[in-house]
C-alpha positions in Angstrom: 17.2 94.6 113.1 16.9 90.9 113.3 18.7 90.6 110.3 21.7 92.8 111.1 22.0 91.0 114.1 22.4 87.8 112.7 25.2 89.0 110.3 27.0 90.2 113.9 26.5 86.7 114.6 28.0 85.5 111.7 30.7 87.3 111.5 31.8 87.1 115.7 31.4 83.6 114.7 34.1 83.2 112.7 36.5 85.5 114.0 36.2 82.8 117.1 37.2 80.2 114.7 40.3 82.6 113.3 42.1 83.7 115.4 45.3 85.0 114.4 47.7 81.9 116.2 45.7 79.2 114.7 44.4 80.9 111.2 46.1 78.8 108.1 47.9 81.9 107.0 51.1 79.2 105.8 51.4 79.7 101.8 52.1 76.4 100.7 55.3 75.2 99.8 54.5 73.6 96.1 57.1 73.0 93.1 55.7 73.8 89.9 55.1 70.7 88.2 52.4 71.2 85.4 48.8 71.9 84.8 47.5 69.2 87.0 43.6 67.7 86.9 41.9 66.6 89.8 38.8 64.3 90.1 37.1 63.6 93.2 34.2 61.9 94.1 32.2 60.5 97.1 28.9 58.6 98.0 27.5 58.3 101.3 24.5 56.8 103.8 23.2 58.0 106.6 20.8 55.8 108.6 19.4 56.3 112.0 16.2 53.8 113.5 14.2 54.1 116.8 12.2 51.0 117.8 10.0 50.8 120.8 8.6 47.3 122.3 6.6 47.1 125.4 8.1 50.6 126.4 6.6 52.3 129.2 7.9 55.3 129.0 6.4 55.2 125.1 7.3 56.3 122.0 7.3 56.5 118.3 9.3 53.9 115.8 10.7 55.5 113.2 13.7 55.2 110.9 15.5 57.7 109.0 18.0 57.9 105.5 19.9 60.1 104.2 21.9 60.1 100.6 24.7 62.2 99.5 26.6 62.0 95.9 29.3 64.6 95.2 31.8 65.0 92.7 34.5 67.3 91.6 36.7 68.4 88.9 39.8 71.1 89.3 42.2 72.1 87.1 45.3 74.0 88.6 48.7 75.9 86.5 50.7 78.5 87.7 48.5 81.4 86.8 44.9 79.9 86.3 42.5 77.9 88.4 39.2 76.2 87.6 37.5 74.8 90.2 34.2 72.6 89.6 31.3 70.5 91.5 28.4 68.8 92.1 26.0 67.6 95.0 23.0 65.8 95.5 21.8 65.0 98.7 18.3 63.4 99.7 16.7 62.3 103.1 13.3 60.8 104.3 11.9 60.0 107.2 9.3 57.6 108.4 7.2 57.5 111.5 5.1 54.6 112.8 1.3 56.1 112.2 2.3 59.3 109.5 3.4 59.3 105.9 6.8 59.1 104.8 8.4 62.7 105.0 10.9 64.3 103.1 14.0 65.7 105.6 16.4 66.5 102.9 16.4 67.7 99.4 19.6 69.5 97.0 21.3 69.7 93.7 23.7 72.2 93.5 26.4 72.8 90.7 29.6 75.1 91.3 32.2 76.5 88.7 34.8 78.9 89.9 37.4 80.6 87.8 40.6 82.1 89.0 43.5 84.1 87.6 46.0 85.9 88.8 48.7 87.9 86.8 51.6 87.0 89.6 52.5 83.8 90.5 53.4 84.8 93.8 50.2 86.5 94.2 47.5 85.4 96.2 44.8 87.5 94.7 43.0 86.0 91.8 40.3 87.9 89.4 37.6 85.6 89.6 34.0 84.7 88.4 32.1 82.3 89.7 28.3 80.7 89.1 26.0 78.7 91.4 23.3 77.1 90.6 20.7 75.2 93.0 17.3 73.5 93.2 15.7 70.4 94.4 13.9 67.4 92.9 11.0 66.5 94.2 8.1 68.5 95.9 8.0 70.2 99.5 5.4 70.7 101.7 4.2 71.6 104.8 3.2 68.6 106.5 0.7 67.1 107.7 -0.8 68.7 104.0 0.3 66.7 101.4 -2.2 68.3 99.0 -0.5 71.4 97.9 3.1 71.8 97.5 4.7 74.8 98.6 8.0 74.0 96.5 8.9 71.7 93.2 11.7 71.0 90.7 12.9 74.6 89.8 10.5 76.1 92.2 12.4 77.6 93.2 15.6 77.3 90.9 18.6 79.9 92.1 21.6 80.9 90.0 24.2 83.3 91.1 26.9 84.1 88.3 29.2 87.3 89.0 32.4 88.3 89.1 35.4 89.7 91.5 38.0 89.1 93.8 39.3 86.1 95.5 42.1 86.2 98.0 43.2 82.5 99.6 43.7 80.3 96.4 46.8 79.5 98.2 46.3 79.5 101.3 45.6 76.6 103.3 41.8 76.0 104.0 40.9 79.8 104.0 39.2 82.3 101.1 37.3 84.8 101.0 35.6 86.4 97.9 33.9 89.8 96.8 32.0 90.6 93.9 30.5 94.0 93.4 28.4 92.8 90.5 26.5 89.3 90.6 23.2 88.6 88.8 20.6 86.7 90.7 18.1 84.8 89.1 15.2 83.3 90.9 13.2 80.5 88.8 9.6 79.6 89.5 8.7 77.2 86.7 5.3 76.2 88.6 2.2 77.8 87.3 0.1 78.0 90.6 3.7 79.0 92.7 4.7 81.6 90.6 0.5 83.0 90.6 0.8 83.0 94.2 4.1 85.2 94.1 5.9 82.4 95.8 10.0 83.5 96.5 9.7 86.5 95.7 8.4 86.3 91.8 5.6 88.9 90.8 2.2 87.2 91.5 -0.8 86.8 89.6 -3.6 89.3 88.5 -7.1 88.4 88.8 -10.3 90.4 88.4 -13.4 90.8 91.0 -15.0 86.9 89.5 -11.3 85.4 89.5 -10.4 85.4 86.1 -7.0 85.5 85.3 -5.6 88.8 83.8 -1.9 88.6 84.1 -0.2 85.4 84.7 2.4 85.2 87.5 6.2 86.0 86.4 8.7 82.9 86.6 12.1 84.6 86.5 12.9 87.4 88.9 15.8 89.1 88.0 18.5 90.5 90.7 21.4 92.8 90.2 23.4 92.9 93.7 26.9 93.0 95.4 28.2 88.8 96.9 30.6 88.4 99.7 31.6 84.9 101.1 34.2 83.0 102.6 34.8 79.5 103.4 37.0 78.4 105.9 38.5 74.5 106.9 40.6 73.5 110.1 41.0 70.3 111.6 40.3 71.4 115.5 41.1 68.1 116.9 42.4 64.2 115.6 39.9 63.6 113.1 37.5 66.2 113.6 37.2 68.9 111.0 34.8 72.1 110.9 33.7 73.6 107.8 32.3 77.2 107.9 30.7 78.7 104.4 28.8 82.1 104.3 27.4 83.8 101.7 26.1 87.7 102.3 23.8 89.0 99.1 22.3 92.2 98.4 20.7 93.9 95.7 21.5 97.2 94.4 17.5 97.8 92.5 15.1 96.5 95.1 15.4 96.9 98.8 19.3 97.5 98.8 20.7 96.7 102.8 18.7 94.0 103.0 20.9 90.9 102.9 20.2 87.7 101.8 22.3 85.5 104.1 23.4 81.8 103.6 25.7 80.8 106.5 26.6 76.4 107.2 28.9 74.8 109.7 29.8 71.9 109.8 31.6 69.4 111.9 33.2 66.1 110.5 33.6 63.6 112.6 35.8 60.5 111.0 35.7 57.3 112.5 38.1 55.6 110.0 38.2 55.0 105.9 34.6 54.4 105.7 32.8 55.5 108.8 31.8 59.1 109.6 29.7 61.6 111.7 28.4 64.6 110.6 27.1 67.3 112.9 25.8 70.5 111.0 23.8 73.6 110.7 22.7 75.4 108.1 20.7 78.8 108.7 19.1 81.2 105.8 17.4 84.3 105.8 15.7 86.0 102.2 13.8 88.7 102.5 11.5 87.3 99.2 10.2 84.3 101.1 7.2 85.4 102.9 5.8 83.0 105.6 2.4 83.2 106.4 -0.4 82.7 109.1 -3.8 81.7 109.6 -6.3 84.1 110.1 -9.3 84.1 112.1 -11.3 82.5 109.4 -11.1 79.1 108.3 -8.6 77.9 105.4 -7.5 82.0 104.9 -3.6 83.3 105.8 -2.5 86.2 105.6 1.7 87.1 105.3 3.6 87.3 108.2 6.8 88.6 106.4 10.3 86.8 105.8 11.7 84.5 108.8 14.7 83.6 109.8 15.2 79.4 108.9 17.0 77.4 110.4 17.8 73.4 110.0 20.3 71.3 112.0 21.2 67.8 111.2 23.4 64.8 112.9 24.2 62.0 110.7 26.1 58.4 111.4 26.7 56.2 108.4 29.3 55.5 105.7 31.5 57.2 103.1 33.2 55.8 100.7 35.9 57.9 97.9 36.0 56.7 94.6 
């Protein structure tokens, strides 16, 4: 129920955001002048800092940093369109009295393919693949002991094909792909025992000998909606809107794996920036889990809804 009911949200959401006076519905007006390549990239630093002296009311120093590196690469004709890029973003965070704490951690790749038969047309047969992990290990502070995530723990690629409509149309697409393969990687030996997103876990016998080893691929054959969606809503403040529905047709089909960001850009001039986002996921293979009534033991307490929201100040610079 929870889950349907944030795919309502989702969806009301957005048809706030579109509404049919200010939608970019425009085609563009463009002359024909040659396969064209585009290269884009962008580096940039967040920093916030706290620092308290003599302050009654109290409080905590800290100071905060976040990195971002992005990069593109699109190729565009009359008929075909192939769209690539890359991100890696990282943050920490450090607090006077506690260890330094990771706030931020993804590399993604992206490579979308377009064609359309028409020129006029703006419906493209499309494929796409995603691919998306982090880099260094998770966990759930203050336990620094065990990791809950690594490099390629887990590891998620998405490759599929479909239909795009909005290729040119300003700012707007949305996609549908009744066949996508999912793979999730868990290339950790005691993750991928424990079962960890969603992998088959470990056997063990009555003394705790290992029978069967944990699996590190599971496998997914499902159906992928998503559309993305950019307007500028005032002078120099943009909102970006991405969702991404996923369900699998084997295992537990109507359960939808949901990946929904929004984002508002705030831009101060050429090299100064805000960012104010959100970023909420829901996958019904990562179990959370509880403590029990006896010491050190949990028991699962079933897939959560997760949420993160960020607001960043700092610098951007295009190169």
């Amino acid at each position: 129920m929870k889950n349907i009911l944030v795919i309502l949200a989702c969806f009301c959401f957005q048809l706030l955001l579109a509404q049919p006076d200010s939608l970019f519905l425009k085609v563009k007006e463009e002359k024909y002048e040659g396969p064209i390549w585009v290269q884009k990239n962008k580096a940039s630093v967040d920093l916030s800092e706290v620092v308290f002296v003599n302050w009654n009311s109290g409080g905590t120093n800290s100071i905060s940093g976040l990195i971002g590196l992005a990069t593109s690469a699109d190729y565009s004709d009359k008929y075909f369109t192939w769209k690539n890029n890359a991100m890696l973003r990282y943050g920490i965070n450090r607090q006077q009295g506690r260890e330094l704490r990771k706030t931020d951690d993804i590399f993604e790749i992206n490579s979308n393919m377009g064609y359309r038969p028409d020129e006029n047309s703006n419906w493209y047969y499309s494929a796409r693949l995603n691919f998306r992990t982090q880099m260094t290990n998770g966990y759930k502070y203050p336990d620094t002991d065990n990791p809950i995530s690594r490099l390629m723990a887990p590891g998620y690629l998405f490759f599929g094909g479909g239909m795009e409509y909005g290729k040119h149309i300003d700012n707007l697409d949305f996609y549908f792909s009744p066949l996508t393969l999912k793979a999730t990687f868990v290339l950790d030996e005691d993750l991928a025992n424990d079962g960890a997103f969603g992998v088959k876990p470990a056997e063990f016998d009555d003394l705790g000998n290992l029978i069967r080893p944990g699996e590190r691929i599971r496998r997914e054959v499902g159906i992928l909606v998503t559309n993305n969606y950019i307007r500028e809503v005032a002078e120099n403040i943009t909102i970006k809107n991405q969702v991404s529905l996923y369900s699998d047709y084997i295992n537990n089909f109507g359960n939808i794996d949901i990946d929904w960001s929004l984002d508002f850009d705030f831009k101060v001039n050429n090299f100064i920036r805000a960012t104010l986002g959100s970023h909420l996921r829901y996958d019904d293979d990562i179990k959370t889990s509880k403590a029990t009534e006896f010491e050190g033991e949990f028991e699962e307490a079933g897939a959560k809804v997760q949420w993160k929201q960020f607001l960043g100040i700092g610098f951007a610079v295009d190169f």
